[in-house]
N, C-alpha and C positions, 0 to 999 in steps of 0.2 A: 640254314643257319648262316649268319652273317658273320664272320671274321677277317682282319687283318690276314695275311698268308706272304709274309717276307719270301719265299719260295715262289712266289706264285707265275715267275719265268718257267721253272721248271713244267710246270701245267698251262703253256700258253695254247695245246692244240686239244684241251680238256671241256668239252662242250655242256653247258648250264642249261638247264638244272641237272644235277646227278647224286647219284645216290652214292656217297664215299663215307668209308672208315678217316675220322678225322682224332688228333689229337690237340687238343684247346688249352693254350694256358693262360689264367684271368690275371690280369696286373689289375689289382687294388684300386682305386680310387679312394676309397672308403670301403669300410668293413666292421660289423659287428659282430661277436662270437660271443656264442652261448654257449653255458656247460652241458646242457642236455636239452632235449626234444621240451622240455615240461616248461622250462624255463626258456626258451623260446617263444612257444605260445602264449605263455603270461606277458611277455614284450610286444608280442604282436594283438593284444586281445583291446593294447588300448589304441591302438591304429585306426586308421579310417578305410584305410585296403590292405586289409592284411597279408599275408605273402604263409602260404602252406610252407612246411619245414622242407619241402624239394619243390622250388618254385624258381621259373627263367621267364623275364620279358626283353621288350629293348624299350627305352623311355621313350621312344622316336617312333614308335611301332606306325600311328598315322599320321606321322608327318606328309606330309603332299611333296617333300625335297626328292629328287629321285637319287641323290647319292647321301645315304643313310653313314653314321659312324657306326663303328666297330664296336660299343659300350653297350653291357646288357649291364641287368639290375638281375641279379639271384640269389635264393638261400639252396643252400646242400646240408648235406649230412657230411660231417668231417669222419672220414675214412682213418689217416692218418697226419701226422702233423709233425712238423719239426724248427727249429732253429738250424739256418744255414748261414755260412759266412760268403760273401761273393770274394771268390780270391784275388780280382783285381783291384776291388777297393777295400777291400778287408770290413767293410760294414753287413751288419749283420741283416736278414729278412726271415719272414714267414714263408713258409712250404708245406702246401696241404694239397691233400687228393681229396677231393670231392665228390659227392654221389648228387647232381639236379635233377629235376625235371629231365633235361633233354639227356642223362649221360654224365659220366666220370669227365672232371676238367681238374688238371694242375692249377694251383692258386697260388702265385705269389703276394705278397705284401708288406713294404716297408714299414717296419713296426711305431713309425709315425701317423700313419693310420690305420692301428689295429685300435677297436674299443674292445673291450674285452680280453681274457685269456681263453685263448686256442687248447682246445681238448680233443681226444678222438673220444667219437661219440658222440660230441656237440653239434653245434648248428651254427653258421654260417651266413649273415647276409651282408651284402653289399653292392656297390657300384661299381664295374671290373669293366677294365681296354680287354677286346679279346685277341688272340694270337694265335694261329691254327699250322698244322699242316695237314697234308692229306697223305697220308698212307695210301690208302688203298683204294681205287672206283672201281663203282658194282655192276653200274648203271649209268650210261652217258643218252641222254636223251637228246633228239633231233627236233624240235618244237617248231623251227621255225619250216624245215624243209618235209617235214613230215605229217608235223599237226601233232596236238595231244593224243587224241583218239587212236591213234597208233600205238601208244604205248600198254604195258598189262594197267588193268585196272586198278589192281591190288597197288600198282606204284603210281597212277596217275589216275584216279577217278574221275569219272563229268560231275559239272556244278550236280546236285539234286540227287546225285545215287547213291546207294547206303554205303555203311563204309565196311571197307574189305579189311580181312585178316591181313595181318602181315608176317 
């Protein structure tokens, strides 16, 4: 997963790729909210590529650039939701817990660009900056002094093998 990580001093002796507990929060670019899954799908039915109601890509996915932005494109299921005030500028935002494709991420959103009203229960899509930290690593892999092949397979398969439980 690709994020922002303002911490990311903290984790300078943290070896990539690895498998970590992260917590992710989306800043807005754009955002649509729907009151329920039903009416979701009727938004997405007249689309050209439509986006399942827990759907995550990055719009960059095959860019040939080898330094990719931090901006995915996701719909979630709205967990919870609220009206917050930021206390240093006393303007108000959007705060939603989200359920995607990859996992729960905090969403904020300046309600400049929310379309829609925000429900739990609803659905969720947009253009989000990501913003990460890492909690916790599980798994630090040594790829380049080791080789893939050294790793369990269930966390690093070869190209062509079936895929393992996790």
């Amino acid at each position: 997963m690709l994020f922002d990580a303002p911490d990311a001093l903290a984790h300078r002796d943290l070896r990539l790729p690895a498998i970590a507990d992260v917590q992710i929060a989306a800043f807005a670019h754009e955002c649509t909210w729907h009151r329920d899954v039903d009416a979701f799908r009727s938004a997405q039915a007249t689309e050209d590529m439509p986006f399942s109601e827990e759907g995550f890509t990055y719009p960059d996915v095959f860019a040939e650039e080898p330094h990719r932005s931090a901006t995915a494109i996701f719909s979630g299921r709205v967990q919870d939701t609220a009206i917050r005030v930021n206390e240093l500028t006393g303007f108000g935002f959007r705060r939603a817990a989200v359920r995607t494709l990859i996992g729960d991420i905090d969403l904020v959103a300046d309600p400049a660009v929310v379309d829609g009203e925000p429900t739990t229960g609803g659905v969720v899509i947009g253009s989000f900056w990501l913003s990460g930290r890492i909690n916790t690593v599980h798994v630090e892999a040594e790829v380049k002094a080791q080789g893939a092949s050294r790793l369990p397979r269930r966390l690093w398969p070869r190209p062509g093998s079936p895929p393992q439980a996790r």
